[in-house]
KEKOLVO-254895 format. One line per 10 residues: their letters; for each residue x negated, y, z negated of C-alpha. Coordinates in steps of 0.1 Angstrom, whole numbers. Layout:
a = X Y Z  ...
END
This chain:
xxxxxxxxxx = -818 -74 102  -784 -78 93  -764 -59 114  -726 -74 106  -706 -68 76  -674 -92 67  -650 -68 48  -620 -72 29  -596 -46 18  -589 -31 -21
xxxxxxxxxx = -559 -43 -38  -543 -15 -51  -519 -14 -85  -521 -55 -75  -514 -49 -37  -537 -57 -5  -543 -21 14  -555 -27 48  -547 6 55  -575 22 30
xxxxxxxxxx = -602 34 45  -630 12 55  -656 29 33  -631 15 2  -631 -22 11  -653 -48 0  -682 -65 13  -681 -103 13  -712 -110 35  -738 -97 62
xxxxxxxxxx = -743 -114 93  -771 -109 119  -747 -113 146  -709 -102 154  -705 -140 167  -715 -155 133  -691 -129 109  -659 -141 135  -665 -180 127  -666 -169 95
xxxxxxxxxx = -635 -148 99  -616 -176 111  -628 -205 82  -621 -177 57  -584 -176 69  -578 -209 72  -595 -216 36  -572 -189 20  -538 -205 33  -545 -235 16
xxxxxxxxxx = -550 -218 -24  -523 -224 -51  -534 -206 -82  -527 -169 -91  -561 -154 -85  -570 -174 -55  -536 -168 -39  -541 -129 -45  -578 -130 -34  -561 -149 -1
xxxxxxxxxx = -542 -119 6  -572 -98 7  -588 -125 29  -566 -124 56  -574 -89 64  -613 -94 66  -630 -75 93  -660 -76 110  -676 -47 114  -711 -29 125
xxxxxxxx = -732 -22 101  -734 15 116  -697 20 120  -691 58 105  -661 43 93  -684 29 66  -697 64 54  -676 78 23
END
């Protein structure tokens, strides 16, 4: 069961909002456990510093907000 969700937050009118409510951001992946979704946290980071294009660069914002969270977290719920 996967229990873990690896979120990233909307970009709004082209600009990351990490302070929009969880239920709004988007899910990359599902991990079983909360060990697995922070290793990927980390290589997702370190991957985004390194784009140069437009889209990747803007998608590397969003990235370096990404959350793990519970799959049961109310903060989820819309």
């Amino acid at each position: 069961m996967l229990a873990w969700y690896a979120l990233i937050p909307p970009l709004v009118g082209g600009q990351v909002a990490p302070g929009a409510p969880l239920a709004q951001w988007e899910q990359i992946r599902a991990f079983d456990q909360a060990e697995q979704c922070e290793k990927m946290m980390i290589a997702y980071a370190q991957q985004a510093a390194a784009q140069t294009d437009n889209a990747a660069r803007a998608r590397a914002r969003q990235v370096q907000y990404v959350r793990c969270v519970w799959a049961g977290d109310p903060r989820l719920k819309p």
